[in-house]
N, C-alpha and C positions, 0 to 999 in steps of 0.2 A: 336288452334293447338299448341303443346308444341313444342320446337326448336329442343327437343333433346329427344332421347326415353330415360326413366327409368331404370338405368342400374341391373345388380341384385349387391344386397350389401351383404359384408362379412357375414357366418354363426356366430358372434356372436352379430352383429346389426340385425340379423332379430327376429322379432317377434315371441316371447316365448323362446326363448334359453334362456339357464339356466345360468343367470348374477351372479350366488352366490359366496359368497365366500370359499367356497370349490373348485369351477371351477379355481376359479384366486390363490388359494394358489397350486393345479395342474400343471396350467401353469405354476407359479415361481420356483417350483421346475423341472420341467422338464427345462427349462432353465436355471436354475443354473449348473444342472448336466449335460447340452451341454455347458456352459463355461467354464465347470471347465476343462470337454474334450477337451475343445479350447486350455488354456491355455498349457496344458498338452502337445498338439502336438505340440503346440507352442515352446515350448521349446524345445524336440526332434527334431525339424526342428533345431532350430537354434543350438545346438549340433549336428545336422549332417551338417549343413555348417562349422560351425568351425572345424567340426574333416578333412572336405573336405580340406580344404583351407591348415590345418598343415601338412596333408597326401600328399599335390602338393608339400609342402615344400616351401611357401609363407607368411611366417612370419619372415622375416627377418624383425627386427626394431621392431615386436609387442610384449607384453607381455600378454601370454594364461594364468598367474595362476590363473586366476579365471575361474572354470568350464561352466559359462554359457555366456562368455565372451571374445574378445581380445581386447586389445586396444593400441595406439599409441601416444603418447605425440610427440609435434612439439613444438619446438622453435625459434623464430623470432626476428631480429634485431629492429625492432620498430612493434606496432601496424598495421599501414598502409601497 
């Protein structure tokens, strides 16, 4: 008697599905064309927080010239 029933396994591990490589250059490209999507909002996100943040008027001390970016230098009397 087995411990554990047979669970069902992914449609591309099961028997006869089409492992070729046509299938997998498919895949690649559909997932390249959602990362690239990724990326893309990626960036508009954080172009709409940076535009948020200048728009409160919450950059005192930072420098926005760069478009997809702010940033803030600190200086310190020693390391520690």
């Amino acid at each position: 008697m087995p411990l554990q029933s047979k669970g069902e396994v992914p449609a591309e591990m099961q028997e006869g599905f089409p492992l070729t490589t046509a299938y997998f250059n498919e895949l690649n490209s559909e997932f390249k064309a959602f990362n690239e999507k990724c990326v893309d909002e990626f960036k508009e996100m954080n172009q709409t927080r940076i535009q948020n943040i200048i728009d409160a008027g919450g950059i005192e001390g930072w420098d926005d010239s760069s478009n997809d970016a702010i940033t803030k230098s600190f200086e310190f009397d020693s390391f520690e």
